[in-house]
N, C-alpha and C positions, 0 to 999 in steps of 0.2 A: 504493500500500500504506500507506503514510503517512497519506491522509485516509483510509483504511476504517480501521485501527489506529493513532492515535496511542500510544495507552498503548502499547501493543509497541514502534514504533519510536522512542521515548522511551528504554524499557530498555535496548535493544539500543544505543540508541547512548552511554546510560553505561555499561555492559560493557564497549561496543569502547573507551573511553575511560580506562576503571579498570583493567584489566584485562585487554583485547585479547584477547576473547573474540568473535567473531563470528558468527553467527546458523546459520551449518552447524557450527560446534563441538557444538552440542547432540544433534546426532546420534551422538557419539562421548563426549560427557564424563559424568565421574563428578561431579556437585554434592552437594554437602551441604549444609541450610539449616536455622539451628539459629539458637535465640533469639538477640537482640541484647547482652543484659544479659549484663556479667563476674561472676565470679565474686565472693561478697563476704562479709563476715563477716555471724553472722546470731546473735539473743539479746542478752538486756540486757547480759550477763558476754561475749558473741564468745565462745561457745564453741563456736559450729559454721559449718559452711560451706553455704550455698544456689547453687547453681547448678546448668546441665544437665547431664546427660550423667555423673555420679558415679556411676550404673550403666553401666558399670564403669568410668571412669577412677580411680576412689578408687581402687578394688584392682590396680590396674594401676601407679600412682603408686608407691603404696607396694610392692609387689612389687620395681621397677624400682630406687626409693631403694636397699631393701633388698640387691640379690645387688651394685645397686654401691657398698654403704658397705665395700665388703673387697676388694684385689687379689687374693686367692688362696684358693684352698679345698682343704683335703683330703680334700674329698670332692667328687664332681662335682657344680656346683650347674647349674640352668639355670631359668632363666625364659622362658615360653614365650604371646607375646601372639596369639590369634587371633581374628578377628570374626565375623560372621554368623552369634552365638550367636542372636539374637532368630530366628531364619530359618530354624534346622536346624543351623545348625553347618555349613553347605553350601558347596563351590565349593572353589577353590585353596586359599583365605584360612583357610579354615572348617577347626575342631579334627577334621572325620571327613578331613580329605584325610590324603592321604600324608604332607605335609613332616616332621613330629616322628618318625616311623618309619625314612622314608630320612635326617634327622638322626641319628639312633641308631646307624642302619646306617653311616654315615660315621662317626661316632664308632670300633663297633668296625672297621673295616675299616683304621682309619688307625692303632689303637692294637694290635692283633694280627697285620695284617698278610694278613690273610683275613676270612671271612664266609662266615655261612649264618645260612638262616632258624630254625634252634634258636639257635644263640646268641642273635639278635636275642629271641627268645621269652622265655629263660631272664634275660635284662637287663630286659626288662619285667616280669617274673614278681619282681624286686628291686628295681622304682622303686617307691620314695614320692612321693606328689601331695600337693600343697594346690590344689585347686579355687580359688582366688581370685572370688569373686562373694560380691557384696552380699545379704542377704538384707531384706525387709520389718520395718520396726520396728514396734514397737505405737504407733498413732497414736489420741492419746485422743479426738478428734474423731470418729472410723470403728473404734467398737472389735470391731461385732459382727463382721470379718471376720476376726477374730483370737483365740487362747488367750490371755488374761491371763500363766497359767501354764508355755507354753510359747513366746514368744514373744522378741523379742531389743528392747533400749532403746536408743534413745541414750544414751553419756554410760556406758556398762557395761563397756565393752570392744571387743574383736573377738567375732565370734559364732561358734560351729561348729556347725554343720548335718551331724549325722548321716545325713539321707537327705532328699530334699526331695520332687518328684513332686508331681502331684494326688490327690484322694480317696485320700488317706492315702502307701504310696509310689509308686504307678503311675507308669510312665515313668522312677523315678529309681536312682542308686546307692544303697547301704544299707552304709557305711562298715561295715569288724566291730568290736567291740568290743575288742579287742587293739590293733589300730593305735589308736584312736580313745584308748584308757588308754596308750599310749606318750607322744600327742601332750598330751594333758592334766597326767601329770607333769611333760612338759618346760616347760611355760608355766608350771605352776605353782614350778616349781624357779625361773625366772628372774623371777617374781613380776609377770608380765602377766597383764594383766586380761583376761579373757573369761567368754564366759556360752553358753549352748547354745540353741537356736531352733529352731522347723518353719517352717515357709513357709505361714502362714496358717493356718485354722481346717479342720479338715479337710470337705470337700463346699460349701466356702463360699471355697474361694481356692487358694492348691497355686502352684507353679513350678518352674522345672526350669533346670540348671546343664550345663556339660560335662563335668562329675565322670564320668557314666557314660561316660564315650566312652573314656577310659584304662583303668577299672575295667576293661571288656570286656577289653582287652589283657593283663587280669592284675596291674597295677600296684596299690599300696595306694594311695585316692584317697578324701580327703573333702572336702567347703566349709567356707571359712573366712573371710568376709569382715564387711563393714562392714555395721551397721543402717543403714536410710535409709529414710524418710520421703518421702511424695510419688512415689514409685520409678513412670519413666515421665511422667512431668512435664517443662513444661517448667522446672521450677525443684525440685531433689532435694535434701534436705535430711541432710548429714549431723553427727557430733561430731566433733572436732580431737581428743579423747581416745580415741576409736574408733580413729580412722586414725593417729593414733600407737601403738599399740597392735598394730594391724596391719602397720606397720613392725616392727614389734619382733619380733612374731609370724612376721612371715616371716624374718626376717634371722636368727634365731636356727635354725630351721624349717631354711635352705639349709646354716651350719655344720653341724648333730648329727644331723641329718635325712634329707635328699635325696641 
């Protein structure tokens, strides 16, 4: 096997070597295999960050900072990380499974002492969401897939995304206008910076978040995350004034809010 494949039996035998990984693991393992390059500062002034995978780790990051810069809350906060957004939102992991619901359900069961499926309903029917997802910044090199006018910058703030979807909102949530001028005064009372955005030019670009997958349950739900540039690359490009900003956005969001 060796002279028909060196190059294989090469790898394998620095995996078994790094790592103790052996040639039927593969049959069973989960790998991830994601550019070499760290993260690093990026612009003449470092005022932003280049690296992979900031859709979503930015807003995840900062989410995360956010509910733990505070021991206690009184009000129940919760941060809730899921993946197989690019995929469907699909599987155990994925925002359509069960887990955030039978957490819910654990929640009141533990705190009243009983359960039923109206209570659970009537608690969601009184959550507030922040969708946490990055949206598309306007990049001046590729601008025709983009609104000038409705689009989100680096360097501006956090962005909030009313509704996102393809060809116009298909597929997405459509935040109401109520929640959406709650969340607007609040930021503006604490004098964080943000700006509003769609997701691209409409018939010319579009995306979609896990917003709608709470909304469906009744919960007030809209996006609020970081511009980024190169989104889907192996190197995504966002601002350090963004993602602090986005910290702020949230942490204040988990006190008055959630």
């Amino acid at each position: 096997d060796q002279e028909k494949n060196p190059f294989k039996s090469r790898m394998l035998k620095i995996l078994d070597e790094m790592y103790g990984i052996k040639e039927d693991d593969f049959k069973v393992a989960e790998l991830e295999v994601v550019p070499a390059g760290k993260a690093r500062d990026s612009g003449f002034d470092r005022s932003m960050v280049i690296g992979y995978g900031q859709d979503d780790r930015s807003c995840s990051f900062a989410a995360m900072k956010a509910i733990l810069s505070k021991e206690s809350y009184e009000r129940s906060a919760v941060a809730v990380f899921s993946d197989k957004e690019e995929i469907g939102s699909v599987g155990n992991t994925g925002m359509l499974s069960s887990f955030f619901e039978n957490f819910m359900a654990e929640i009141l069961f533990r705190s009243k002492g009983r359960y039923d499926e109206l209570m659970l309903r009537r608690l969601l029917s009184k959550t507030n969401v922040l969708s946490a997802d990055v949206v598309n910044g306007f990049d001046p090199d590729y601008p025709e897939v983009s609104d000038k006018l409705n689009s989100a910058y680096l360097g501006r703030g956090v962005s909030v995304s009313k509704y996102g979807g393809s060809r116009g909102k298909s597929g997405s949530n459509d935040a109401n206008a109520e929640y959406v001028s709650k969340l607007r005064i609040l930021l503006e009372k604490e004098n964080i910076a943000w700006q509003t955005a769609e997701v691209g030019k409409v018939d010319q670009g579009g995306g979609g978040t896990i917003a709608y997958i709470l909304a469906n349950k009744g919960a007030e739900v809209v996006d609020m995350g970081l511009p980024v540039l190169s989104m889907h690359s192996p190197f995504e490009l966002i601002s350090k004034v963004d993602l602090y900003m986005a910290y702020r956005a949230y942490g204040i969001f988990f006190r008055e809010m959630a």
